[in-house]
N, C-alpha and C positions, 0 to 999 in steps of 0.2 A: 504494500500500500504506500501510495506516496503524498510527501506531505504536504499538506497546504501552503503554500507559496502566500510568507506574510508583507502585505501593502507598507512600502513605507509611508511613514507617518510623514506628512508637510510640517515643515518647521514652523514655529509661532516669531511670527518678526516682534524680538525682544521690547521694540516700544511699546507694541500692542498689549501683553501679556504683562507688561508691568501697567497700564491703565485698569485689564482686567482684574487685576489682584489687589488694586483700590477699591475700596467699599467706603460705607457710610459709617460714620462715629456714632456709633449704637448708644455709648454713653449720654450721648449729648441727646439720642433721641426718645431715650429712656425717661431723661429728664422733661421733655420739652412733654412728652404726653403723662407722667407719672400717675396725673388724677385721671387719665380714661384707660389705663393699665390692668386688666385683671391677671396676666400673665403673660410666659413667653410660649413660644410655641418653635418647633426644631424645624428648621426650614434648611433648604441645601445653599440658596444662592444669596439668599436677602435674610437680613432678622426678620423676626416675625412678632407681633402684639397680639395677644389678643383682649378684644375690645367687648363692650357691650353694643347691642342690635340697638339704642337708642341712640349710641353715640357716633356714628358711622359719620353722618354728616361735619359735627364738630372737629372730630379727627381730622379726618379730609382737609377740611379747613384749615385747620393749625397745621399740617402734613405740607400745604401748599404755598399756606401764605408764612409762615414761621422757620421751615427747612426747605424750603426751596421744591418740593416734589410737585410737578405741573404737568405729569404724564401720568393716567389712568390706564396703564397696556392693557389690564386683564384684569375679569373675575373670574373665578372658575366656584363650581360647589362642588359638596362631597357629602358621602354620605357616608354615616357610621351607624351601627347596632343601634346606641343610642342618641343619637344626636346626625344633626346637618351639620356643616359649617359652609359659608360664605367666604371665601377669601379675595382681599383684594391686593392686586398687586401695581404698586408705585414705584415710579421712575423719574429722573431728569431727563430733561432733554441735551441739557450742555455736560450732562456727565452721565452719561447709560450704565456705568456700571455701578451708580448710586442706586440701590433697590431698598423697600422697602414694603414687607407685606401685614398683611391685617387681615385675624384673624376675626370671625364672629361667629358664635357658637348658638345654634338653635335648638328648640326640643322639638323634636318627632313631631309630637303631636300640634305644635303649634311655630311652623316653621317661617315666622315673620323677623323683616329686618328693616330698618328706614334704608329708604334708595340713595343710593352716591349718586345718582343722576342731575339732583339741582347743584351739585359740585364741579362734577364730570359730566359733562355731554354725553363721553364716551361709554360711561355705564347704562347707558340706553339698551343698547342688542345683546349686553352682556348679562345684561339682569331679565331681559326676556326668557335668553336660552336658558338660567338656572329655574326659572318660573317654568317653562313651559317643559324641561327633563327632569327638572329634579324637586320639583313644586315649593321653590320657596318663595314667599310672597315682599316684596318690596313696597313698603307704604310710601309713599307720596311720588311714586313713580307716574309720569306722566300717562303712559301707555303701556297700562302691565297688559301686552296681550300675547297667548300663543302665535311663535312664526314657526315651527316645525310643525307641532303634531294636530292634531284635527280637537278642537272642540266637543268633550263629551262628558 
């Protein structure tokens, strides 16, 4: 049997790789949100808070006008045994490798969060798709409506 013939790997141009290896002063944002902090939560690329579902908007706010995060890339939802969670994930735009995620943790049976959407524009279709796959409800969401799946 013969062996698999291994791809060489492209090298990471040393400027590059020293940008991504800069992160955000966790310290400092530890501080900056302390009173909407219920915890940390183990993430791979970004710290992660996690917050309360009333406080989403304020964060945001302090998130954007206080450290500079003015990019809403992604929510994504999850689901666990007992629980949802909502997460949101922030970025710069003059420094991409400044991440920063939030965490919001729902119950089963009552899977509501205030919408990042009057912050972010861009939590529009994001917060549809977790409504319409994974039923979490966003209050004050302009247009919580299903775009995948059929009304039933």
């Amino acid at each position: 049997m013969s062996e698999t013939p291994q791809r060489e790997r492209p090298s990471i141009d040393p400027e590059y790789d020293h940008l991504r290896k800069e992160s955000v002063d966790e310290a400092t944002l530890e501080e900056l949100l302390s009173e909407y902090v219920l915890g940390r939560d183990d993430h791979e690329n970004a710290p992660a808070f996690v917050i309360r579902p009333t406080d989403v908007q304020e964060v945001l706010r302090v998130l954007r006008e206080e450290a500079g995060f003015d990019h809403l890339s992604c929510i994504t939802s999850q689901e666990y045994e007992d629980r949802f969670e909502s997460i949101l994930h922030l970025t710069k735009y003059d420094r991409r490798t400044h991440e920063v995620s939030l965490v919001v943790q729902l119950p089963r049976d009552d899977p509501v969060c205030q919408s990042a959407e009057p912050v972010f524009r861009t939590a529009d279709w994001h917060e549809r798709e977790a409504y319409d796959l994974v039923g979490i409800e966003y209050e004050g969401h302009p247009d919580l409506r299903r775009i995948l799946l059929p009304e039933s």
